[in-house]
C-alpha positions in Angstrom: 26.7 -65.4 7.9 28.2 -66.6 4.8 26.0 -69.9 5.2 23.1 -68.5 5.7 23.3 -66.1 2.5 23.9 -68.7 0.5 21.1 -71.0 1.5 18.8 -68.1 0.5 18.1 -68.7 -3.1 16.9 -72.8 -2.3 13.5 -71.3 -1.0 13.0 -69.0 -3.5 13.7 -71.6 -6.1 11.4 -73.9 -4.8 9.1 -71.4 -4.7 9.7 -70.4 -8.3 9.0 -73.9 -9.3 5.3 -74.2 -7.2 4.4 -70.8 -8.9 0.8 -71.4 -10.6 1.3 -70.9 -14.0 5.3 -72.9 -13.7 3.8 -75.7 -12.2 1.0 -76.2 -14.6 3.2 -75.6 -18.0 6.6 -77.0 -17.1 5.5 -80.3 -17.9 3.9 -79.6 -21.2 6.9 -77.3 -21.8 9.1 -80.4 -20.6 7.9 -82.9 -23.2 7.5 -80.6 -26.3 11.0 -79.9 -25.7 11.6 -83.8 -25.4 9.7 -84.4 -28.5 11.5 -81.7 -30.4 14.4 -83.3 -29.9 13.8 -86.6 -30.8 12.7 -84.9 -33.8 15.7 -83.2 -34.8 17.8 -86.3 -33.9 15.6 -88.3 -36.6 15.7 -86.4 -39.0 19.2 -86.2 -39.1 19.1 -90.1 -38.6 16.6 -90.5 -42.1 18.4 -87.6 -44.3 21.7 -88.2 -43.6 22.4 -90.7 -46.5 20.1 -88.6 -48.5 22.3 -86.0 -48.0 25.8 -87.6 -48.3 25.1 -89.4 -51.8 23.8 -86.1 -53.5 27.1 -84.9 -52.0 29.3 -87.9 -53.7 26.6 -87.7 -57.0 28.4 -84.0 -57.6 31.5 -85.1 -56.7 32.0 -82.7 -54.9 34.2 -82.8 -51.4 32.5 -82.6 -47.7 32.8 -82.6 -44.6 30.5 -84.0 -41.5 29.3 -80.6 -40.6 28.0 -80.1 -44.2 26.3 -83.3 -43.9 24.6 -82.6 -41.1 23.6 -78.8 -41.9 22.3 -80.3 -45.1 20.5 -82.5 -43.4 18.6 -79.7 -41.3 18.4 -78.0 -44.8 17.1 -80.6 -47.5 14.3 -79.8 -50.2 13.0 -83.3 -50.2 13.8 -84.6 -46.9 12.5 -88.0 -46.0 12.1 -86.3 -42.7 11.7 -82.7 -42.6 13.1 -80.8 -39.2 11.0 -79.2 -37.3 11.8 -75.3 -38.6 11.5 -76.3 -42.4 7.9 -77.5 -41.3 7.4 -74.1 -39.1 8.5 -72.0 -41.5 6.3 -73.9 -44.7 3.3 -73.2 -41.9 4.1 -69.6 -41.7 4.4 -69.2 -45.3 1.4 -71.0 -46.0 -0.7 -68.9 -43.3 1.0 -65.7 -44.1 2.1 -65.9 -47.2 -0.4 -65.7 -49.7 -4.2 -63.7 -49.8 -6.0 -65.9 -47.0 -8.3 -66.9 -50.3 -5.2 -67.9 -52.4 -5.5 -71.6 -53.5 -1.8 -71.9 -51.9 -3.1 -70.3 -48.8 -3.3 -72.6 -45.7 -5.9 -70.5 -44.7 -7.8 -70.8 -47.3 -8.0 -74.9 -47.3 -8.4 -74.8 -43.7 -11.6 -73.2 -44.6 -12.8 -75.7 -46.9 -12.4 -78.6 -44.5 -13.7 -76.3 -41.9 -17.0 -76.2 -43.1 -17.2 -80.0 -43.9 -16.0 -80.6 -40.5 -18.8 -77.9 -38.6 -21.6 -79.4 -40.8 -20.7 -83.2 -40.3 -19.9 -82.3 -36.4 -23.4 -80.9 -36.1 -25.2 -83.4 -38.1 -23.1 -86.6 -36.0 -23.7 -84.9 -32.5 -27.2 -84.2 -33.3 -28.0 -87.4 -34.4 -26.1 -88.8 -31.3 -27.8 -87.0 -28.9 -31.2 -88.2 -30.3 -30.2 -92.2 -30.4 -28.7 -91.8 -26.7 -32.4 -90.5 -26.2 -34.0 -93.3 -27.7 -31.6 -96.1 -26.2 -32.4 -94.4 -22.6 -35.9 -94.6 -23.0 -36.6 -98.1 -24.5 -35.0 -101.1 -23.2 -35.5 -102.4 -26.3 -33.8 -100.3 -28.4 -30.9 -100.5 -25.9 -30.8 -104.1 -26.5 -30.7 -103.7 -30.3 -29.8 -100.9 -31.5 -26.2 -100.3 -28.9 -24.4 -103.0 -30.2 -25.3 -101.8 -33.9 -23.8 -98.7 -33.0 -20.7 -100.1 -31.4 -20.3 -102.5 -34.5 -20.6 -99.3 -36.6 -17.1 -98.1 -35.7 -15.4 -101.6 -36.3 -14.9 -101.1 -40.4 -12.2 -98.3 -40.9 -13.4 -95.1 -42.9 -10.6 -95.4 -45.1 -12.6 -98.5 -46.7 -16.1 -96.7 -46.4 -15.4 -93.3 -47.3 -15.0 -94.2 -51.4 -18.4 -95.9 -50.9 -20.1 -93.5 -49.2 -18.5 -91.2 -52.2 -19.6 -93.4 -54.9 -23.3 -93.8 -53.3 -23.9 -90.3 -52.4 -22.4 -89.6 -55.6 -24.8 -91.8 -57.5 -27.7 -90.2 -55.8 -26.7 -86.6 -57.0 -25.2 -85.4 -54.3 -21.7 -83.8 -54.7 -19.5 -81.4 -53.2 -19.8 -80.3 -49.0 -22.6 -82.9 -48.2 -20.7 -86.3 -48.7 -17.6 -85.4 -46.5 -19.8 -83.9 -44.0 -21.8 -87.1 -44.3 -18.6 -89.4 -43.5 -17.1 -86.9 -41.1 -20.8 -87.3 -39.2 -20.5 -91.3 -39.3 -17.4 -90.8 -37.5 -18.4 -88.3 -34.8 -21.7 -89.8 -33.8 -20.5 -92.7 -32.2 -19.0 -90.5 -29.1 -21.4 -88.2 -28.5 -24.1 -91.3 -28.9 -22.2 -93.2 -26.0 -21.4 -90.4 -23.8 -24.7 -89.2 -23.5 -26.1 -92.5 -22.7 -23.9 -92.7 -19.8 -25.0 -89.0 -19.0 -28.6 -89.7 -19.2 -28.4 -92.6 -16.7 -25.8 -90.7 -14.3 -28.4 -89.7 -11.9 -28.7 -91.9 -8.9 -31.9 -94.4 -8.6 -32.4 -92.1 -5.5 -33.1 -89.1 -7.4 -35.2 -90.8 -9.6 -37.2 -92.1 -7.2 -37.6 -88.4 -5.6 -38.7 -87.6 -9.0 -41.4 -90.3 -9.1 -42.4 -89.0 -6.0 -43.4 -85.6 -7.1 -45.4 -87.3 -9.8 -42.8 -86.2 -12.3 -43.6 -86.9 -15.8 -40.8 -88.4 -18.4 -40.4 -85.0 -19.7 -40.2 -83.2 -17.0 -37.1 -86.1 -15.8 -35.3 -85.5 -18.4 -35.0 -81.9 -18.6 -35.0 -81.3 -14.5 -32.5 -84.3 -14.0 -31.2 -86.1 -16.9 -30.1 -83.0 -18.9 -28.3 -81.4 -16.3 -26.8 -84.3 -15.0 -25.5 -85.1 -18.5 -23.9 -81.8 -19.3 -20.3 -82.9 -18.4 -20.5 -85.9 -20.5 -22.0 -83.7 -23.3 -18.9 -81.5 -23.6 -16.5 -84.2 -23.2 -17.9 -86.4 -26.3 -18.1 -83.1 -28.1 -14.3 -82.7 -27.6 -13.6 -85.8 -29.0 -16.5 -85.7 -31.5 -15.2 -82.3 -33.0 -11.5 -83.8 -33.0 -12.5 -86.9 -35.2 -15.6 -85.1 -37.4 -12.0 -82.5 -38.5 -10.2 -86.6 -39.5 -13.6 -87.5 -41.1 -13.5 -84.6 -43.4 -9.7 -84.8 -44.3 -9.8 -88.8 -44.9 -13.4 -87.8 -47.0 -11.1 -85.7 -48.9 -8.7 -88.2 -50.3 -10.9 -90.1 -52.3 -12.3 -87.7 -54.3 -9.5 -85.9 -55.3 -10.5 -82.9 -53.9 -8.5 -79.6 -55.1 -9.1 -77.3 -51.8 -9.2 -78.2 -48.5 -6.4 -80.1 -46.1 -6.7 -83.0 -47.4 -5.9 -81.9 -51.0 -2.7 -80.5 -49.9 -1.9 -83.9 -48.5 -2.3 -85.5 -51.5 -0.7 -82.9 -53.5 2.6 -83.1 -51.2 2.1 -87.0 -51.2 2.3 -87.3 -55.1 4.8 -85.0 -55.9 7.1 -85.2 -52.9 6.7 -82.9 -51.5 7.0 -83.5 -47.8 7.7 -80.4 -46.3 4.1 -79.0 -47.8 2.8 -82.4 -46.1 4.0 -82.3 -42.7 2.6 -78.0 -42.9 -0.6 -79.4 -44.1 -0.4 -81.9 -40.9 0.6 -78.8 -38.3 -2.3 -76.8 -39.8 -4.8 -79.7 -39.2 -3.5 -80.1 -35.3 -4.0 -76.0 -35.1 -7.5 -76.4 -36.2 -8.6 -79.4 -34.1 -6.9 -77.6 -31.1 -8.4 -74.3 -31.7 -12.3 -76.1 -32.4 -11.3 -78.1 -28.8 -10.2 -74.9 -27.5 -14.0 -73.5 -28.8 -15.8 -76.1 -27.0 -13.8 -75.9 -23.8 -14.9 -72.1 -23.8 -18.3 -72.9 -24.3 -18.3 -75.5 -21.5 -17.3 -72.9 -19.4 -19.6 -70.5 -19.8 -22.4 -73.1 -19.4 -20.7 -74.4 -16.2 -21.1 -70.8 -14.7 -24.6 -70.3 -16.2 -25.5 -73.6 -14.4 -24.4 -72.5 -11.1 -20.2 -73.9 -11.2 -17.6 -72.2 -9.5 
């Protein structure tokens, strides 16, 4: 009897652990745990001497605890812990007007709408060269390894250019970064949708010949639909790099507003806690623009017939 009681709560642990939503975020939970860790452990690691010689420059007497509270605690950390850089992030969100130049909210905006135009402009003009390269052979030949050659320079060499050009030409303001946060998100959507477009199976094409199909009519009865997974997945990656093609567009210029500003304003004056809140406030955006798309792919999966 006593045995058998006490062998009760394995199955109901087990069963705990195959629960739906358990199974699906323990992992995640797992390794944000993990990471956090690792954080806290180097931060203590890079501030420590920090730490102990402003103790030894006042002269003043400490301990090991001291040390290591300071370290969790320090204005100018080489490494700020993880609830310094929370609670920067909270003060910047919340703290201020969201239209306050110190508001988070406020330069999230600004790259926002860099990042929305330049994500619109790149996957539109990917969508139309996947076209083109599906259609002519010869344009595949030529114009694919251009576009795979186009990502080989890094933007942190091109962006002053495209800065200095653009700005030569009169154009100031939104339209360069969106212009160099397009250059970068193109390149997926171009690629993905080139694989979409030829998904379908020579079979299907050839059933498509055989109704006396026209080109049109292929792409839009076949070749669309077919691609629609492929569309959504370069978007998600598109969306991710047009939000690093607007920061990195922002450096150069010396912008004043947006999250790239606030990354060069912690970087110059030290001010590394404001930088790593500026970092956590990009990663919010890009998750909440993937979390956008992943919404909209859903609601197109069900229109087109998904379960």
């Amino acid at each position: 009897m006593t045995s058998n009681s006490l062998a009760l709560p394995a199955p109901r642990s087990r069963a705990l652990l195959k629960h739906p939503i358990i199974a699906r975020y323990a992992p995640i939970a797992t390794m944000v745990a993990a990471l956090v860790a690792i954080w806290y452990i180097a931060a203590v690691a890079m501030n420590w001497s920090l730490v102990r010689d402003g103790f030894e420059r006042e002269e003043t007497t400490y301990a090991t605890t001291d040390v290591l509270l300071g370290t969790m605690e320090a204005e100018r950390p080489l490494l700020p812990a993880p609830h310094q850089v929370l609670e920067a992030f909270y003060d910047g969100v919340f703290g201020y007007p969201p239209l306050a130049p110190r508001s988070l909210v406020y330069h999230a905006l600004v790259t926002l709408s860099a990042t929305l135009l330049g994500f619109f402009l790149g996957a539109l003009f990917g969508v139309v060269l996947a076209l083109l390269i599906v259609h002519s052979r010869v344009l595949k030949r030529g114009l694919l390894p251009w576009i795979i050659c186009s990502q080989m320079v890094p933007v942190l060499a091109l962006a002053p250019i495209f800065i200095v050009v653009l700005g030569a030409l009169g154009l100031h303001g939104l339209l360069p970064k969106s212009i160099i946060s397009a250059y970068l998100c193109f390149f997926p959507v171009a690629i993905g949708m080139v694989k979409g477009f030829t998904s379908p199976e020579p079979l299907q094409l050839e059933l498509m010949r055989t109704w006396s199909a026209t080109p049109r009519q292929v792409l839009w009865k076949l070749r669309w639909p077919a691609s629609v997974p492929y569309l959504f997945t370069s978007l998600k990656v598109a969306v991710s790099i047009s939000l690093v093609g607007a920061i990195v567009a922002e450096l150069p210029t010396g912008a004043e507003a947006g999250i790239g500003a606030r990354l060069l304003s912690g970087s110059y004056y030290g001010q590394t806690i404001q930088l790593w809140a500026a970092l956590v406030a990009a990663a919010v955006l890009a998750s909440a623009l993937i979390g956008v798309i992943g919404l909209i792919e859903r609601a197109v999966a069900r229109r087109m017939g998904a379960r």
